[in-house]
VEXDREN-2710 file (C-alpha; in Angstrom, 1 decimal):
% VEXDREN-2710
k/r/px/py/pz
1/UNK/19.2/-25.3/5.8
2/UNK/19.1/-22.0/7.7
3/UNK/18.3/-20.4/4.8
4/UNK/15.1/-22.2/4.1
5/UNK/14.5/-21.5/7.7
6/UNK/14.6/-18.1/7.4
7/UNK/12.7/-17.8/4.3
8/UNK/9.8/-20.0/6.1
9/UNK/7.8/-16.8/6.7
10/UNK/7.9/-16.4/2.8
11/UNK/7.4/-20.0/1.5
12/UNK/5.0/-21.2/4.4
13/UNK/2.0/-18.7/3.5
14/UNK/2.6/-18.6/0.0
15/UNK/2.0/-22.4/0.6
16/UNK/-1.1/-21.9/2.0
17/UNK/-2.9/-18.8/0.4
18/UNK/-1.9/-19.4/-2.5
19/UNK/-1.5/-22.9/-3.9
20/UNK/-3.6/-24.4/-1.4
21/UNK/-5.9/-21.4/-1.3
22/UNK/-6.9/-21.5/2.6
23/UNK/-8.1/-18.9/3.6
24/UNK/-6.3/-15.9/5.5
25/UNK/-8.0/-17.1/8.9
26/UNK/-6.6/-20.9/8.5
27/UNK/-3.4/-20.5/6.0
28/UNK/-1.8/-17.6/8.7
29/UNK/-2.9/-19.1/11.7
30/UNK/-1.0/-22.2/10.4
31/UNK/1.8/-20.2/9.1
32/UNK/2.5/-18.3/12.5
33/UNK/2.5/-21.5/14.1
34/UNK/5.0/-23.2/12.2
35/UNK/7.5/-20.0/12.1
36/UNK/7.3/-19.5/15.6
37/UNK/8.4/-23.2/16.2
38/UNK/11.0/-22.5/13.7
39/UNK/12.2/-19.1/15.2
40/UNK/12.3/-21.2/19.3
41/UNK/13.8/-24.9/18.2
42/UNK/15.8/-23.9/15.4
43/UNK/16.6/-20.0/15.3
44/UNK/17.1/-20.3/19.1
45/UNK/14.1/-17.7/20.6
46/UNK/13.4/-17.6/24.1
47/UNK/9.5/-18.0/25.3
48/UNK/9.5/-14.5/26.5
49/UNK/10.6/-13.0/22.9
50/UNK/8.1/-15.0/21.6
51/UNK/5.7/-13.8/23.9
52/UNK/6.9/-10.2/23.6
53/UNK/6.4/-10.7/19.7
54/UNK/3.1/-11.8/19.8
55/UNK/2.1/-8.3/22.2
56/UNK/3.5/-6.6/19.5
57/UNK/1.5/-8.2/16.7
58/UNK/-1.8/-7.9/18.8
59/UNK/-1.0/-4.0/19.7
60/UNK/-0.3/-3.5/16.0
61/UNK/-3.4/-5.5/15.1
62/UNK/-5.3/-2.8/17.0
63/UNK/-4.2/0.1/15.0
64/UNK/-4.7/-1.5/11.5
65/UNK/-8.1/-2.3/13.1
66/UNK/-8.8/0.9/13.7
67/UNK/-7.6/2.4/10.3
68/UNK/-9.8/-0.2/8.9
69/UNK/-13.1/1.3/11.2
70/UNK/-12.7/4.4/9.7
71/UNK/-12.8/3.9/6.4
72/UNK/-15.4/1.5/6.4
73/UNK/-17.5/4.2/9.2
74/UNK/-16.5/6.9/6.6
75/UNK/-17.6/4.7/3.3
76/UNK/-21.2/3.2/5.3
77/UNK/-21.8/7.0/6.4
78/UNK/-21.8/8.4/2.9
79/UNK/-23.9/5.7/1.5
80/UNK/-26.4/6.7/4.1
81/UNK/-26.0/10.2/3.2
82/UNK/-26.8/9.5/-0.3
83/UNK/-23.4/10.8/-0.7
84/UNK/-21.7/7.8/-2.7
85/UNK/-24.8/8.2/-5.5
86/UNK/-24.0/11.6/-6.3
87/UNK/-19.9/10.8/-7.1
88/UNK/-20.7/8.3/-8.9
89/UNK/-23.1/10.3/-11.3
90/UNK/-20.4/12.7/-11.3
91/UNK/-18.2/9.7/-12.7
92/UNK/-20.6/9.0/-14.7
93/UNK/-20.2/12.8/-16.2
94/UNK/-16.2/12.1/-16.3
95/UNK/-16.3/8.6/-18.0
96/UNK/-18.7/6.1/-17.7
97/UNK/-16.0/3.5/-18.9
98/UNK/-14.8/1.7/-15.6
99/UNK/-11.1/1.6/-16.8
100/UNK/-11.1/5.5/-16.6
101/UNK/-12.7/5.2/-13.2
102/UNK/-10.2/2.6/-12.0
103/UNK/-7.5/4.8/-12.9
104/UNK/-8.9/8.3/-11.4
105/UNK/-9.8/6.6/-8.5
106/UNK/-7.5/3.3/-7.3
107/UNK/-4.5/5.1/-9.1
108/UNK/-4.7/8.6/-8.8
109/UNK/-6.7/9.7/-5.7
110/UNK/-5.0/7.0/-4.1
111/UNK/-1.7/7.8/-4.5
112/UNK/-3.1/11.4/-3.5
113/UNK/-4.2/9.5/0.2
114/UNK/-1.0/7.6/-0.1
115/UNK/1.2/10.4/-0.4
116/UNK/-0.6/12.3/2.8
117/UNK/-0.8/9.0/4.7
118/UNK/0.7/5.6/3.3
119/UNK/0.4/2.5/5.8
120/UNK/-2.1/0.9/3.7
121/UNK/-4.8/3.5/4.0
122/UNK/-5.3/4.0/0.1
123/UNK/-6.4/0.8/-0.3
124/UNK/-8.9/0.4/2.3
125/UNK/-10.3/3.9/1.1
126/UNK/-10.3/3.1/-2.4
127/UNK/-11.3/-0.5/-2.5
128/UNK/-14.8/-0.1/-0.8
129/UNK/-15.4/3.6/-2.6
130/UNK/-15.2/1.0/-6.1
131/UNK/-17.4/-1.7/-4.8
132/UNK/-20.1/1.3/-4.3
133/UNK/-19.4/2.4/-7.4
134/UNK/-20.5/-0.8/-9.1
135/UNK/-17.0/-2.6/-9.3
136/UNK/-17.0/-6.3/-8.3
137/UNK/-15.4/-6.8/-5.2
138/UNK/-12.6/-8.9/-6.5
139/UNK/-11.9/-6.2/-9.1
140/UNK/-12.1/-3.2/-6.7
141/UNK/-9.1/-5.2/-4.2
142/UNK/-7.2/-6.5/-6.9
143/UNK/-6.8/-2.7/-8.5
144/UNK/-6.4/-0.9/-5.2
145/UNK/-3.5/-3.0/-4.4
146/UNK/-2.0/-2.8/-8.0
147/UNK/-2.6/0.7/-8.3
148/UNK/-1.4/1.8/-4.5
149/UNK/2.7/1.4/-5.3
150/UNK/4.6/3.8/-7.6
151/UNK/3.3/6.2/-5.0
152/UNK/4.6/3.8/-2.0
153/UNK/8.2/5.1/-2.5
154/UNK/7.2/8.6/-1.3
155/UNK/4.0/7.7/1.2
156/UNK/2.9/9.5/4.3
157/UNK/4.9/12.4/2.9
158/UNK/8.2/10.8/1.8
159/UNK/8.5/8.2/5.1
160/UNK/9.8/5.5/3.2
161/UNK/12.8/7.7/2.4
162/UNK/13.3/10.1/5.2
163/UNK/12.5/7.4/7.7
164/UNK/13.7/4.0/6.3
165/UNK/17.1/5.3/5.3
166/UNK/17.7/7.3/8.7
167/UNK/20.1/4.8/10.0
168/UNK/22.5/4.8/7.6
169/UNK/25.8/6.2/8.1
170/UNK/25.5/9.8/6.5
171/UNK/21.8/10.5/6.1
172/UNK/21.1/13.8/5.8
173/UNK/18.8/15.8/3.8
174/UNK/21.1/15.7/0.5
175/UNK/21.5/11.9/0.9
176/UNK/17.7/12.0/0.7
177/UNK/17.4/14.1/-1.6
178/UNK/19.9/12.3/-4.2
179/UNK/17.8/8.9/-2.9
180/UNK/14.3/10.7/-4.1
181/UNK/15.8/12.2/-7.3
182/UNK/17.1/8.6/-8.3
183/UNK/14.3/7.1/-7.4
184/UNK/11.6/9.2/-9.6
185/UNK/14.4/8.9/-12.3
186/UNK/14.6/5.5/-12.4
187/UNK/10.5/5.8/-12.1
188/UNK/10.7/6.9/-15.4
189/UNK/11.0/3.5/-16.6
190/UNK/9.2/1.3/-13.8
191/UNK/7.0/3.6/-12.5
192/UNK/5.2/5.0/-16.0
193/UNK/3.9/1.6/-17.1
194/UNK/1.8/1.2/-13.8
195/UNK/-1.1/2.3/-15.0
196/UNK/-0.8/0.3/-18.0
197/UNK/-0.5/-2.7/-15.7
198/UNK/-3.3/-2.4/-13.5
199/UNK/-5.6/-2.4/-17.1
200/UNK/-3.8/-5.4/-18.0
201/UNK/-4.9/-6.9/-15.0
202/UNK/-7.9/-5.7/-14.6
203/UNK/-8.9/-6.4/-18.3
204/UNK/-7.2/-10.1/-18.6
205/UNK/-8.6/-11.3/-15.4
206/UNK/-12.4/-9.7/-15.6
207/UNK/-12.9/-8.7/-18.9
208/UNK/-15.4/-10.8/-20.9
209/UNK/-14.6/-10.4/-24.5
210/UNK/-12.2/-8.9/-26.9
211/UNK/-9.4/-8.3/-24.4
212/UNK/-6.7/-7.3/-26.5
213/UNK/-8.7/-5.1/-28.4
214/UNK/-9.9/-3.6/-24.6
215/UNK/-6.1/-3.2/-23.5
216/UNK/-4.5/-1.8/-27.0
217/UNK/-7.7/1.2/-27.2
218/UNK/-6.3/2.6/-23.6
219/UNK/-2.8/2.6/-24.2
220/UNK/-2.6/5.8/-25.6
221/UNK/-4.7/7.4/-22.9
222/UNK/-2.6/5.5/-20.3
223/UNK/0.4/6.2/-21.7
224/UNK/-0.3/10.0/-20.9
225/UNK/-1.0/9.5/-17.4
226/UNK/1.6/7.7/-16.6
227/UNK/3.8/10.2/-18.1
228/UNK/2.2/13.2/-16.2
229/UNK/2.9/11.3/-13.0
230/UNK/6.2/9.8/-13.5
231/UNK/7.4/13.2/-15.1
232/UNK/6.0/15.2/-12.5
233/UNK/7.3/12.8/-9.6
234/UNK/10.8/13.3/-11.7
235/UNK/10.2/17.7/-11.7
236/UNK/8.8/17.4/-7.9
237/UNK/11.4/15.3/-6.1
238/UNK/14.2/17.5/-7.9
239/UNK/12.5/21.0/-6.5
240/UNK/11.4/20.0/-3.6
241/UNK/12.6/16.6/-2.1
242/UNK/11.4/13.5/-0.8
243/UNK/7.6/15.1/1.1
244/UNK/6.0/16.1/-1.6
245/UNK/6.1/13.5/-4.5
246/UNK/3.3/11.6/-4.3
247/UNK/1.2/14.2/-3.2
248/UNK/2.2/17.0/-5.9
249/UNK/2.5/14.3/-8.9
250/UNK/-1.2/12.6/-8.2
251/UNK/-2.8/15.9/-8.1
252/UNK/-1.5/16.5/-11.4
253/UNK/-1.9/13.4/-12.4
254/UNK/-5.8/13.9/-11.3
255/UNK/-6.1/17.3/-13.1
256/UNK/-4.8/15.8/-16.0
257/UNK/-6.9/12.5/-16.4
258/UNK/-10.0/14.5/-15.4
259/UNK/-9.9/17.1/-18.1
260/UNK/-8.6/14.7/-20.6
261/UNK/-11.5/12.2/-20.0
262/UNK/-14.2/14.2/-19.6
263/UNK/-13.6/15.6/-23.0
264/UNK/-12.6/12.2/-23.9
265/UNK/-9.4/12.9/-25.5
266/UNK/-7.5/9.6/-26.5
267/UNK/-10.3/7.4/-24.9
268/UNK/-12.1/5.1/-26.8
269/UNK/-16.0/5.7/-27.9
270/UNK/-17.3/2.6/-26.6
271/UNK/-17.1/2.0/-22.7
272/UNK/-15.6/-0.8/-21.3
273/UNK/-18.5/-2.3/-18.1
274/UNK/-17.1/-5.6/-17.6
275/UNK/-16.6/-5.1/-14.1
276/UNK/-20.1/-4.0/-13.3
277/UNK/-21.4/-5.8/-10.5
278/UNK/-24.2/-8.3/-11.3
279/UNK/-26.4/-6.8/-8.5
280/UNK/-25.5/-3.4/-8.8
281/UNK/-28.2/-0.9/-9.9
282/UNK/-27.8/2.8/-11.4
283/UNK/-29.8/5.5/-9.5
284/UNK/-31.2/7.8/-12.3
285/UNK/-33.0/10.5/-9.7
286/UNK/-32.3/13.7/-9.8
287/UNK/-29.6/15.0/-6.9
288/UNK/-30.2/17.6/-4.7
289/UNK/-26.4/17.3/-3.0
290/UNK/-23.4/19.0/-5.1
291/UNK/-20.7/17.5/-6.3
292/UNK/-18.0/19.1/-4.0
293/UNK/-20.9/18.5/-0.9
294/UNK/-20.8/15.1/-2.1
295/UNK/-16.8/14.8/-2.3
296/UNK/-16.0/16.9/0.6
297/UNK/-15.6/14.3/3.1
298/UNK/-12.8/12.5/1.2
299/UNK/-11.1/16.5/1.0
300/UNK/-11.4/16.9/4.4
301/UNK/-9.5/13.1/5.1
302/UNK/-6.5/14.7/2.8
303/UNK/-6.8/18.1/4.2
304/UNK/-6.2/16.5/8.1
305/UNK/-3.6/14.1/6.9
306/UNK/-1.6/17.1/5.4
307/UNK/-2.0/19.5/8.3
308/UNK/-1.2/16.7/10.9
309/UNK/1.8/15.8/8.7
310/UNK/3.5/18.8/7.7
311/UNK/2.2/21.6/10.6
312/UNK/4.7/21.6/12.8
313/UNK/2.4/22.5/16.3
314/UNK/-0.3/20.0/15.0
315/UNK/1.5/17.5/14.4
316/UNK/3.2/17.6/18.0
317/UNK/-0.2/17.8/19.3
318/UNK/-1.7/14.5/17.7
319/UNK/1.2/12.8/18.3
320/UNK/2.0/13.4/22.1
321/UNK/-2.1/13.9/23.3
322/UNK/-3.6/10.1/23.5
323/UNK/-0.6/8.2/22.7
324/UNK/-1.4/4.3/23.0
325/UNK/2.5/3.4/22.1
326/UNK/4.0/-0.1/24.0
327/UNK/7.7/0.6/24.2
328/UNK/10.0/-2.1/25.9
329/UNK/7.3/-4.6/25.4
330/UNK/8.8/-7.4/28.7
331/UNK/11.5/-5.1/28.5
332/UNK/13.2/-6.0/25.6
333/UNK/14.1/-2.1/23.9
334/UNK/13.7/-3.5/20.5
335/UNK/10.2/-4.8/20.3
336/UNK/7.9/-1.7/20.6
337/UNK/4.5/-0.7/18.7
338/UNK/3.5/2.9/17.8
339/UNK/-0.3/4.3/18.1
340/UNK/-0.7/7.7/18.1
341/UNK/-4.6/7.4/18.6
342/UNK/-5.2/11.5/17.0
343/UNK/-2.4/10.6/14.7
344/UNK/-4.1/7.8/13.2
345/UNK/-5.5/8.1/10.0
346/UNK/-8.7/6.3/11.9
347/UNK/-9.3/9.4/13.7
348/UNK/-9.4/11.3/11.0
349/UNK/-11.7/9.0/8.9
350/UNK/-14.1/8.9/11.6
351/UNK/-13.3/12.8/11.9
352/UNK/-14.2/13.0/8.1
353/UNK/-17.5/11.0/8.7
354/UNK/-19.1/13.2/11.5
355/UNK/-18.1/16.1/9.0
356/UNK/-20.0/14.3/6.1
357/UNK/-23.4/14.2/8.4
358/UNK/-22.8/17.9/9.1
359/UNK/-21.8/19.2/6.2
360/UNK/-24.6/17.4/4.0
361/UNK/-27.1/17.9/7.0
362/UNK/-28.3/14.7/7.6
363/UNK/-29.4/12.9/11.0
364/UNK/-26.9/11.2/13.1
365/UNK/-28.4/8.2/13.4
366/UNK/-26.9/7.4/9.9
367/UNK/-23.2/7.3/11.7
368/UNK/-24.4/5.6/14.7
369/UNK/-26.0/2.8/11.6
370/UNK/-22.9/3.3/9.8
371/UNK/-20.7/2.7/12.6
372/UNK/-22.6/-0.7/13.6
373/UNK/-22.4/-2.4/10.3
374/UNK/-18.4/-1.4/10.4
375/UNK/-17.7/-3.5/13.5
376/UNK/-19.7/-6.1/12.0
377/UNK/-17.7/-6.3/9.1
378/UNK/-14.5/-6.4/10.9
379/UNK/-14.8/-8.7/13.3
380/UNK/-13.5/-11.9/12.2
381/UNK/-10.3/-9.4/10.6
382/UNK/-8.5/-9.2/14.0
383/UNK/-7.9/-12.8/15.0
384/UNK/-6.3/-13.1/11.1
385/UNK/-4.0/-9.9/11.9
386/UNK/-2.9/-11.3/15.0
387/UNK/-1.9/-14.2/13.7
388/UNK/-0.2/-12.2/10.2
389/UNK/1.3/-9.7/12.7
390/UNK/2.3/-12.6/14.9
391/UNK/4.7/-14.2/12.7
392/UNK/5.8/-11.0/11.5
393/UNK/7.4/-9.9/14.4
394/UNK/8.8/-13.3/15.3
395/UNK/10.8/-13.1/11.9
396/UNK/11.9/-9.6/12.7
397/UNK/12.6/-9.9/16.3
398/UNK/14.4/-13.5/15.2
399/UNK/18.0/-11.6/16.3
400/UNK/17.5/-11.9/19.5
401/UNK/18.2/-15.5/20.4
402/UNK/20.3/-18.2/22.2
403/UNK/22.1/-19.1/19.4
404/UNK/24.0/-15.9/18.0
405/UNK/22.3/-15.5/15.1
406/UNK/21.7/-12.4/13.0
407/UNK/17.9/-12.5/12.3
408/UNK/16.1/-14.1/9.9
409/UNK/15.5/-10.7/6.9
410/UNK/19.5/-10.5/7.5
411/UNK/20.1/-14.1/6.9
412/UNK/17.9/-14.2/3.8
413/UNK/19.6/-10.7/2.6
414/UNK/23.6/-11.9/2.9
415/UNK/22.8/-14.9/1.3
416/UNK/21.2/-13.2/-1.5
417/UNK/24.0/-10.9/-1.3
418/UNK/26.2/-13.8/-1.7
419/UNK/24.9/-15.7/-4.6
420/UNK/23.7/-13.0/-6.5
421/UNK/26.4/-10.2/-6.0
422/UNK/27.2/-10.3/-9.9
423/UNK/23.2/-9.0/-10.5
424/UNK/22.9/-7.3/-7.6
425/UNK/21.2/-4.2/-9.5
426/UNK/18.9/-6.5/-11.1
427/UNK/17.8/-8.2/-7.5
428/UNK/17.8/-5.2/-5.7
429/UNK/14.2/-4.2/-5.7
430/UNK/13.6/-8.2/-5.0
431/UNK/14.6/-8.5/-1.5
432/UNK/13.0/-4.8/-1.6
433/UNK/9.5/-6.5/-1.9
434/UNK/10.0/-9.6/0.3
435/UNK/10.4/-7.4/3.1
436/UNK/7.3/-5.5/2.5
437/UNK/5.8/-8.3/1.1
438/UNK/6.2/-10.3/5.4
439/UNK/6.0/-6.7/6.9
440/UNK/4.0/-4.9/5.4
441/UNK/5.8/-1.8/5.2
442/UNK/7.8/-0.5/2.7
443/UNK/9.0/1.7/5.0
444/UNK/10.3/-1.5/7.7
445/UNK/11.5/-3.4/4.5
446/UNK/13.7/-0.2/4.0
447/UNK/14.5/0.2/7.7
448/UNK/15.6/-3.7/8.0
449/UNK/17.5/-4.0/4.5
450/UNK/18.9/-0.5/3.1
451/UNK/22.2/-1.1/5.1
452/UNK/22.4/-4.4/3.7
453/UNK/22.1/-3.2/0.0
454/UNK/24.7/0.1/1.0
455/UNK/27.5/-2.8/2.3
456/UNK/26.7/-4.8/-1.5
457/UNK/27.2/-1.9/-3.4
458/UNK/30.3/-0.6/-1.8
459/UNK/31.5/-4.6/-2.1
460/UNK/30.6/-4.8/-5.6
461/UNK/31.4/-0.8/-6.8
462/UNK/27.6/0.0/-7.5
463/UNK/26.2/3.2/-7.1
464/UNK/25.0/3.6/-3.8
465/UNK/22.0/5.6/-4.8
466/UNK/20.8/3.6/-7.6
467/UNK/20.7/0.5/-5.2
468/UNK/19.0/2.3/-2.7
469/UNK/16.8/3.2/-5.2
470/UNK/15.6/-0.1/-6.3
471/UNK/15.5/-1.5/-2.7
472/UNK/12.6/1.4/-2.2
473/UNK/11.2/1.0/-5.4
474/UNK/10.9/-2.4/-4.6
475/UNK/9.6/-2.1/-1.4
476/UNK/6.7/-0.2/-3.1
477/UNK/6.0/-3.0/-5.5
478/UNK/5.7/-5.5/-2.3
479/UNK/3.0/-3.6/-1.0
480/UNK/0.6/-5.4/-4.0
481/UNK/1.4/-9.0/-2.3
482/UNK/1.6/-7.6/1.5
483/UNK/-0.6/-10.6/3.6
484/UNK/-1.9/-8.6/5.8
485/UNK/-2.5/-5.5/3.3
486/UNK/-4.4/-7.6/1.1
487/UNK/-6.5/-9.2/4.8
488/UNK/-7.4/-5.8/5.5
489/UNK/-8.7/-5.1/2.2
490/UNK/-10.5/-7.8/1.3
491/UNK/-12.2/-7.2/5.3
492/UNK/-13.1/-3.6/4.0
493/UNK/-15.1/-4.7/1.1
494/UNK/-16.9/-7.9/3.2
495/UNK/-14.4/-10.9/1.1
496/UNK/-13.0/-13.0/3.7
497/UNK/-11.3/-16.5/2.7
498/UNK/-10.5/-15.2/-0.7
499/UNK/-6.8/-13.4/0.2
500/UNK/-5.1/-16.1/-1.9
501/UNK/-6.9/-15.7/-5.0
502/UNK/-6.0/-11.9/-4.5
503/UNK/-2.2/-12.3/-4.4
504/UNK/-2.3/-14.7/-7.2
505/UNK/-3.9/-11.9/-9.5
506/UNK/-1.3/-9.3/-7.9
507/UNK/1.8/-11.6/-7.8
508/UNK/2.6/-10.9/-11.4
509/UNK/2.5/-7.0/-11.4
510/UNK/4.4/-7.0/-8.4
511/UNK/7.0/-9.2/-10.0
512/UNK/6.9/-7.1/-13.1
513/UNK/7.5/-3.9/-11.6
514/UNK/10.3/-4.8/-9.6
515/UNK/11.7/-6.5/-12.8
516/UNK/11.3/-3.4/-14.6
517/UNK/13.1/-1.4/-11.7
518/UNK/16.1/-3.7/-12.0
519/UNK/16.5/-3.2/-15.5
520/UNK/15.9/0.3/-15.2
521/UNK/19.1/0.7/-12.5
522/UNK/21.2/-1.3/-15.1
523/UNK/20.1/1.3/-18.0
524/UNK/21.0/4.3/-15.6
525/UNK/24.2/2.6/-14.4
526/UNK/25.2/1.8/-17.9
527/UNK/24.7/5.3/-19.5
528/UNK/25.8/7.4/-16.2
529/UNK/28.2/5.6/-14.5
END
């Protein structure tokens, strides 16, 4: 019975946004209602925890909000510019086939963002740069999500790892440095076939004829790139650690699938434009903006992110000037909410947009237009992430109760532990997801559970590594599914209501790729250990 309690903050929206197919706005509203209820009459939570939660959920609502404002300010900005014309007649110059474009973009450039930010910036950068590229809206969510994951393991330079595994007893640099070189090992399974799976998708569910034909012509191609990037993940994490993955193996990645399909080596000659929007409409003139002018903006976003994440005296700047963080929210030590306003990769997408009207010299009345259709666009977002973020943070803050009960993520995890000990390898990257999948972070999800899966395989003799591995992995793979991920995203590109149709299309690659982690820790195990 407690079990089922606990897992309410799984089975009550799945409910709701996905086989009833409410809406975001309705299904969560619904949802945090019913798990609070839960969390004060049966888990035992006082009022003021409750309370204390929902701050918490509001504050954090704030600073998703504002991540969201910037890219949609940055985005709006270089549409006025002209700006988002010009890239894509570049694309056009690359590949005009959209499954190339899906995979420089939604793949590669944003693991590239995910690597110098994470915290589901890629997706709300990508998502809305495909929609002005001509990609329906459905398609351009449904592929940022997919695509933004093998790169989650090492995102905002290698957090997941360095900061989700910090508590454990005996984290140091070498224990991340084994955890990084087992993940991008066991990557070379899992990870590899990602490409191939968000063209599966993305062909199966929009493409309009000969879909086998569609999928079977890309493999090839595919099959490279996800062999630069898994084997350069692989080279990367062993020379230099857990930071520079993601970064170092997409820009390879990107150099790669660049040359490769602009000379169109192992691409197909006919090009694939199923996922043309209906209304969408080619601009033939002539450009008078370069290519890098054009691109420079999104440069600049990756060039800020990496010098406020890896200078030392910049990054203690941003992150102590204009600091917005609610510790001891009613005094309770545990419930907090970070927002390190210059920090934020808002700031610097806003920062990026005021660079884009200098640097391509145009007036700046374009970013004050910009800027006014982004708020309009968002506004409905926030009472939807309050009510996500809501119920997140009465699940997680669940431990602290009348009733002496471990919180709900550890409930669900020792009894997973319990029942499934035997398989443990296999399930791993499972309870991996779930947590990202209610949180929303693969990095919490890893914070909350990593010293759950260390006591299950000491108890059952696994390799530490390997499991800590797959919980990671896992936690990457969640980030498809992620409620309030996939709310932000589909706010970015102007979707609302249609969140559950999203995680249906993204529930199955999620599912596959932590299947295909599981069974690549039982291969390793088998042959190593």
């Amino acid at each position: 019975m407690l079990l089922l309690i606990a897992l309410s903050a799984v089975i009550v929206p799945f409910i709701f946004l996905v086989l009833l197919r409410m809406s975001a706005l309705k299904g969560m509203i619904i949802s945090a209602i019913v798990v609070t209820l839960l969390g004060i009459f049966v888990w035992g939570m006082k009022g003021n925890v409750v309370i204390a939660s929902l701050l918490q959920g509001t504050h954090k609502t704030f600073t998703i909000l504002y991540i969201l404002f910037g890219a949609l300010v940055l985005l709006n900005t270089l549409r006025q510019t002209g700006a988002v014309n010009r890239i894509n007649s570049g694309f056009q110059k690359i590949s005009g086939d959209m499954r190339v474009q899906v995979i420089i973009v939604a793949f590669l450039f944003g693991s590239l963002i995910e690597g110098a930010s994470g915290f589901g910036t890629p997706a709300m950068v990508t998502a809305p740069l495909m929609v002005a590229l001509g990609f329906r809206p459905m398609i351009a969510v449904v592929s940022a999500l997919i695509a933004d994951s093998v790169a989650v393991s090492f995102g905002a330079v290698g957090t997941p790892v360095l900061v989700g595994l910090s508590t454990l007893k005996d984290a140091d640099s070498a224990f991340f440095q084994s955890t990084a070189e087992r993940i991008t090992t066991l990557d070379l399974l899992s990870g590899i076939f990602i490409p191939v799976i968000v063209i599966i998708t993305l062909v199966v569910f929009f493409g309009k004829k000969n879909k086998l034909k569609s999928i079977l012509e890309m493999l090839p191609w595919l099959a490279l790139i996800g062999v630069v990037y898994a084997g350069s993940a692989f080279a990367y994490a062993f020379l230099f650690g857990a930071e520079f993955v993601a970064i170092l193996g997409s820009l390879t990645g990107l150099i790669v699938a660049v040359i490769t399909a602009s000379k169109g080596w192992l691409l197909p000659k006919t090009e694939w434009k199923d996922g043309l929007d209906d209304s969408y409409e080619t601009n033939e003139s002539e450009h008078s903006m370069s290519l890098l002018t054009a691109w420079a903006p999104y440069l600049m976003v990756v060039v800020l992110l990496l010098l406020t994440r890896t200078v030392p005296f910049i990054k203690d700047f941003t992150t102590s000037v204009l600091d917005l963080t609610w510790t001891n929210i009613m005094n309770f030590e545990e419930i907090s909410s970070d927002w390190e306003v210059l920090y934020s990769p808002g700031t610097i997408l806003i920062l990026s947009a005021i660079f884009a009207i200098l640097i391509q010299k145009k007036p700046f009345k374009d970013l004050t237009k910009a800027s006014k259709e982004s708020l309009s666009t968002i506004k409905i977002t926030g009472i939807t992430l309050i009510a996500t973020l809501a119920m997140v943070h009465v699940f997680i803050n669940s431990g602290i109760n009348a009733n002496d009960l471990i919180s709900m993520p550890e409930y669900i995890a020792n009894a997973m532990s319990q029942y499934l000990g035997p398989i443990w390898l296999f399930v791993a990257p499972f309870l991996g997801a779930l947590g990202s999948f209610i949180t929303g972070s693969a990095t919490v999800s890893t914070l909350t559970f990593s010293p759950i899966q260390m006591n299950i395989a000491n108890a059952i003799g696994a390799e530490p590594f390997t499991v800590l591995a797959a919980q990671i992995i896992g936690s990457a793979a969640g980030n498809m599914i992620c409620v309030h991920n996939v709310v932000a995203v589909c706010a970015v590109v102007n979707m609302p209501g249609k969140e559950g149709s999203v995680i249906r299309k993204t529930l199955g690659p999620a599912l596959l790729y932590c299947a295909l982690a599981g069974i690549s820790a039982y291969i390793f195990t088998l042959f190593f250990f």
